[in-house]
N, C-alpha and C positions, 0 to 999 in steps of 0.2 A: 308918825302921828297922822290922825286921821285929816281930811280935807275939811275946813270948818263948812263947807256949806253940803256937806254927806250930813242927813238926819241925825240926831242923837238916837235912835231906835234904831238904826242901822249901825248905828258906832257900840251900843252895846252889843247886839247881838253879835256881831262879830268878833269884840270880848270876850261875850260867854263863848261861844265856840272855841277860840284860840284855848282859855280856861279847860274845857271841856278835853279839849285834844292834850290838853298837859299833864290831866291827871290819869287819863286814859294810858299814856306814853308810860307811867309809872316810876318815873325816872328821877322824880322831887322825893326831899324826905317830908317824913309827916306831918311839924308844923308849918313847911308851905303848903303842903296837901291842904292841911286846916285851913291859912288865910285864903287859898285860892279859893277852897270852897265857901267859906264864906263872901267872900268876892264875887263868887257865881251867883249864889242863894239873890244877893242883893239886885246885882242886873236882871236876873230872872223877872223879879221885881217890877224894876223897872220897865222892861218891856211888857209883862202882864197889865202894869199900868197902862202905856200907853195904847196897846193894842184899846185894850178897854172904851178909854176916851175917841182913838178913831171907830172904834163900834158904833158910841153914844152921836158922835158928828154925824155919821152914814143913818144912823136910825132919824135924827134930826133933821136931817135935809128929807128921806124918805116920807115922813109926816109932813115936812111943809109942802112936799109936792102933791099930798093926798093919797099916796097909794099904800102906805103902811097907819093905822093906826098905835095908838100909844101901846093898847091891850096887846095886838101882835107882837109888837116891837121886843116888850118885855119876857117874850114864852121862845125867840128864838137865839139861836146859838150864834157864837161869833162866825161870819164866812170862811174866814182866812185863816 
């Protein structure tokens, strides 16, 4: 199990990889194929969330320090 103070975006995405690498392997039969993959769809998920929310933080601090406005903010793509 993972270290509780390793991030929960770190903890999924590692997940999904391990996921990733199982189906890739070929080696499950189809309904664990299916719950994996739905297992994966969901962290997917979850990490596009999070990514998300640290975008909106990094866009947020950028506007209080004045060098991005809001209008910018919202026409650029995630960095990461």
């Amino acid at each position: 199990m993972a270290d509780k103070r390793t991030p929960k975006f770190e903890q999924s995405m590692k997940q999904l990889e391990e996921i990733v690498a199982k189906l890739e392997a070929g080696n499950v039969d189809l309904d664990e194929r299916v719950e994996l993959f739905k297992k994966g769809m969901a962290l997917a998920r979850e990490c596009e969330t999070a990514l998300k929310a640290a975008q909106e933080q990094v866009d947020s601090a950028m506007r209080n320090d004045g060098t991005v406005s809001s209008k910018d903010s919202a026409d650029q793509d995630i960095p990461f």
